[in-house]
C-alpha angles and dihedrals in degrees: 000000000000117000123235117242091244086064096047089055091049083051091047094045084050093246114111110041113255109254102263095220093061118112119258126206131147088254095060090042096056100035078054094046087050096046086052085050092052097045097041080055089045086050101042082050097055092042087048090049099045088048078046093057103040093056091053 
């Protein structure tokens, strides 16, 4: 069964455990490192901007 995307990003936070019978190889490790990487700097740059925002 496919996962949502809600549920990839719970996997990639850490929160929600990653499925066991999933395959694992060096490539999807690092394409899913990398994803964490990109979405913890997305998320840095929105909460930077809001408190931008709300300072004025």
């Amino acid at each position: 069964m496919k996962e949502s995307i809600w549920e990839q990003v719970l996997i990639y936070l850490y929160i929600k455990k990653r499925n066991p019978g999933t395959p694992k190889n060096i490539d999807l490790s690092l394409m899913n490192g990398m994803n964490r990487i990109s979405l913890f700097i997305f998320l840095i740059a929105v909460i930077v901007m809001i408190v931008r925002l709300i300072r004025g």
